[in-house]
C-alpha positions in Angstrom: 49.9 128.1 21.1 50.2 124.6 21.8 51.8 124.3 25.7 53.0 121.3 27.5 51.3 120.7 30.7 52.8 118.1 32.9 50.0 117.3 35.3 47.9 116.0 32.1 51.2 114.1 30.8 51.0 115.8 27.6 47.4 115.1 27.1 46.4 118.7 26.4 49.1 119.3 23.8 48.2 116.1 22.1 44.5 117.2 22.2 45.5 120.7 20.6 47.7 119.0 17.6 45.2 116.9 16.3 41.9 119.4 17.1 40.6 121.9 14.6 41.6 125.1 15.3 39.3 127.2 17.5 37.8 124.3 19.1 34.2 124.6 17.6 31.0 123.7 19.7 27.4 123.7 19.3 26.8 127.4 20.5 29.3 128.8 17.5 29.5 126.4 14.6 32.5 126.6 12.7 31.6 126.3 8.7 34.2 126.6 6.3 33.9 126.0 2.9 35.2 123.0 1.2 36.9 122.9 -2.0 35.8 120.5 -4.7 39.1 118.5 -4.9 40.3 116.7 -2.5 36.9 115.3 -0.7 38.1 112.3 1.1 36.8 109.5 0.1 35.9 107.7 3.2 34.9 109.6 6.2 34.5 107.3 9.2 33.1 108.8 12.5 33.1 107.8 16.0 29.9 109.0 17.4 30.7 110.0 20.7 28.7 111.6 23.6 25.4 110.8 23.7 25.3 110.4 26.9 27.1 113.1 28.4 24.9 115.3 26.3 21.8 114.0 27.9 23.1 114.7 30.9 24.2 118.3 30.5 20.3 118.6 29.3 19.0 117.0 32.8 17.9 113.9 30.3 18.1 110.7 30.3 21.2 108.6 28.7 18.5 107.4 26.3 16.9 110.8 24.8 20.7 111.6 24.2 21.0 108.2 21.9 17.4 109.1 20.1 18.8 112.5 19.3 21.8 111.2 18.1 20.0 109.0 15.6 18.1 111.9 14.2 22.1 113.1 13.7 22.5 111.0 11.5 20.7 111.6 8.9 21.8 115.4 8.8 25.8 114.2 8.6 24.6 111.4 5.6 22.8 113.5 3.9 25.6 116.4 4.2 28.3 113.9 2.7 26.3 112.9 -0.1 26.0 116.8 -1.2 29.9 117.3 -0.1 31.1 114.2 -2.6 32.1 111.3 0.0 32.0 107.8 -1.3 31.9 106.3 2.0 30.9 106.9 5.4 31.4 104.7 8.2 29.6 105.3 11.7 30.6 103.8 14.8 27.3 102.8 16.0 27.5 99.7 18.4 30.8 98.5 19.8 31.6 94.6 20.9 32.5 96.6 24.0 29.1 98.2 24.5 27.6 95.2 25.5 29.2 95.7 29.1 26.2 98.8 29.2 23.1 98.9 31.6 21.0 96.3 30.0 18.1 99.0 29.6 20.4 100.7 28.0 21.3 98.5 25.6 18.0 97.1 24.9 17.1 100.8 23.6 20.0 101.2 21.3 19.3 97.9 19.7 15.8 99.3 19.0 17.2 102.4 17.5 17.3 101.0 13.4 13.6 99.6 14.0 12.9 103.4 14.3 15.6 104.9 12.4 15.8 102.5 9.0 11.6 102.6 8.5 11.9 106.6 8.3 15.0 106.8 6.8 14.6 104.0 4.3 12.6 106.3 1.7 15.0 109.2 1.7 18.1 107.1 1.2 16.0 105.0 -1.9 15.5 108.6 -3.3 19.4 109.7 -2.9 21.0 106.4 -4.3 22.6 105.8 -1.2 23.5 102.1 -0.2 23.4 101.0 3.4 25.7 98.3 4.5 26.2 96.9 7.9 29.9 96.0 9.1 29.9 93.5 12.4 29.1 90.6 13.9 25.9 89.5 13.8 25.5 87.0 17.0 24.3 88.3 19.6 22.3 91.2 17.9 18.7 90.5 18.5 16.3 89.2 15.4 14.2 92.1 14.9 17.3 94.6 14.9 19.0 92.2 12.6 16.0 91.9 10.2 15.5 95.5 10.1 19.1 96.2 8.9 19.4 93.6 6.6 16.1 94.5 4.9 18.0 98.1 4.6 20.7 96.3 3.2 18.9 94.5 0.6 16.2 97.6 0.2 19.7 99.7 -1.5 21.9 96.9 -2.4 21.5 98.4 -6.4 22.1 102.2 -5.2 25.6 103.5 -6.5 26.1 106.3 -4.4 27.1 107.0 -1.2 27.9 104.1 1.3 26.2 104.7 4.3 28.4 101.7 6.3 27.1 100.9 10.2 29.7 99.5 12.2 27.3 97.3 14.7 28.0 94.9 16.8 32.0 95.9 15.7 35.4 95.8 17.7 38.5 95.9 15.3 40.8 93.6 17.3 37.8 90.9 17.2 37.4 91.6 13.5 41.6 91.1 13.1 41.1 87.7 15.0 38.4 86.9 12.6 40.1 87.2 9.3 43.5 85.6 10.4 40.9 82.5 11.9 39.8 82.7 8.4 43.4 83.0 6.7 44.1 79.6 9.1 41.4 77.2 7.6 42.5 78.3 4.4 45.8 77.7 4.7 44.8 74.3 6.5 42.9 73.2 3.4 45.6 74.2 0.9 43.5 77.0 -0.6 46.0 79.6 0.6 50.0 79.5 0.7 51.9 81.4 3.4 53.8 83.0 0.9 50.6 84.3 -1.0 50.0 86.2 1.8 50.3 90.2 1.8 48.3 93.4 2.7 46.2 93.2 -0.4 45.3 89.9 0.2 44.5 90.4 4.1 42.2 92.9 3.6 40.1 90.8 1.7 39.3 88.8 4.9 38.2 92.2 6.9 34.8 93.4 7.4 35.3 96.3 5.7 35.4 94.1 2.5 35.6 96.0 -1.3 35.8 99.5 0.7 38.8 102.0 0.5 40.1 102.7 3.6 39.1 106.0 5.6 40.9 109.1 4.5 39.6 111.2 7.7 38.2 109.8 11.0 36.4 112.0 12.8 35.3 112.0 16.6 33.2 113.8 18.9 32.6 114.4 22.3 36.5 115.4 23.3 38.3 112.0 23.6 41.7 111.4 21.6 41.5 107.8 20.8 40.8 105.0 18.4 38.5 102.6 20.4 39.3 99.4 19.0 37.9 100.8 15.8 39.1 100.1 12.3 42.5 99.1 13.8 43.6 98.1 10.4 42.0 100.0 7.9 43.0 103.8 9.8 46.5 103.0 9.8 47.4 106.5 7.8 43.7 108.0 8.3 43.9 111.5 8.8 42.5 112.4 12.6 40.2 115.5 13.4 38.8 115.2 17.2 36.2 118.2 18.6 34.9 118.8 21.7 30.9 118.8 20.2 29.1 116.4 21.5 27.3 114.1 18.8 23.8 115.3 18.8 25.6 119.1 18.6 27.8 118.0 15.8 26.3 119.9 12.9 27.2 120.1 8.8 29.2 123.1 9.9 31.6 121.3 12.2 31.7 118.6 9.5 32.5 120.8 6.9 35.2 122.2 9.3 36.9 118.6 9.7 37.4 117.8 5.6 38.4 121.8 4.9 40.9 121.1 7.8 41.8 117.9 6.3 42.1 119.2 2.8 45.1 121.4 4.3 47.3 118.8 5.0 50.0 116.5 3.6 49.7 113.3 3.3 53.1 111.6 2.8 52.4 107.9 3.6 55.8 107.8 5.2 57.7 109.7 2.3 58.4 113.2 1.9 
């Protein structure tokens, strides 16, 4: 039953509509199978909770960002064998630089321990790594490490394993129309060439689809300032599991739910 509770303005209904049903956590994971039709194509995720996980575990902020590393390879490796083209994880935020400097010291050091274990497993599964942000700011060795990914799989033709680092959507908006401008400036755009197709050649996102499904943990209903553009008629699917909780089952859950629905595109 979905119920209207003023004191929350509405959030608790809002929470309910767009939540799987029966709320799954980590103590009862809630697999369900998933047809062969109808895999969306690109899955983006907005790894959320680390920290509050930690903390629930009397750890460290940290030891709940290591274990949600280890995460990821799980989820990857689950939407290879599931059929997804693309998945794109929220990883670093332009935002997340406002963080306890230990703090974000650590997660910069993440890919130097994640990418060199990783690296051999993705070779051997055809998956190509990409990396969709800004790169000032990011620290040499981080940047070297995922660019050596990057150029390690560049070949591979399966799934897109796409790292939004260093990423804020409203920056990455800014960025392409700055880009559009000089263009313009120099003649080698026209104002009236200028339509949705041709924008999205300026994104970061570059030659991908945009998501079908976003999915995000740890209980919050909103976007972030992630993939502004691109999610403009992504399905959503938020859960109350934290990120390092968030298991194949739950993902499973989140495209069998999606596979359920409509999607119109604004038509009937």
């Amino acid at each position: 039953m979905l119920c209207y509770h003023p004191k929350d303005g509405g959030r608790g209904m809002i929470k309910r509509l767009f939540q799987s049903k029966g709320r799954p956590d980590a103590k009862e994971p809630a697999g369900t199978s998933v047809e062969a039709e109808g895999v969306p194509k690109h899955v983006a995720i907005i790894m959320d909770g680390n920290g509050r996980w930690a903390r629930e575990h009397g750890l460290p902020r940290v030891a709940g960002h290591h274990t949600g590393m280890n995460n990821v390879r799980e989820i990857t490796m689950a939407a290879d064998r599931l059929g997804v083209k693309v998945l794109t994880l929220y990883a670093f935020s332009t935002e997340n630089w406002k963080r306890p400097k230990d703090e974000v010291d650590y997660l910069m050091s993440l890919p130097q321990e994640f990418f060199p274990k990783m690296i051999g497993e993705l070779e051997e599964k055809n998956v190509q790594v990409r990396m969709m942000g800004h790169r000032e700011l990011l620290p040499e060795q981080t940047l070297q490490t995922v660019e050596e990914a990057v150029k390690r799989t560049e070949s591979n033709t399966g799934l897109v394993l796409n790292f939004a680092f260093n990423y804020g959507g409203r920056k990455e908006i800014l960025h392409s129309v700055q880009r559009l401008m000089e263009e313009a400036a120099s003649g080698a755009v026209r104002a009236d060439q200028l339509d949705e197709s041709l924008f999205r050649q300026y994104l970061l996102s570059g030659d991908l689809p945009d998501p079908d499904l976003l999915i995000r943990t740890s209980g919050e209903i909103r976007l972030s300032n992630f993939m502004l553009w691109q999610l403009a008629y992504a399905e959503l699917w938020f859960t109350d599991v934290f990120w390092p909780d968030f298991t194949e089952e739950h993902f499973q859950r989140a495209i069998h739910d999606y596979q359920k629905r409509v999607r119109r595109y604004g038509g009937l």
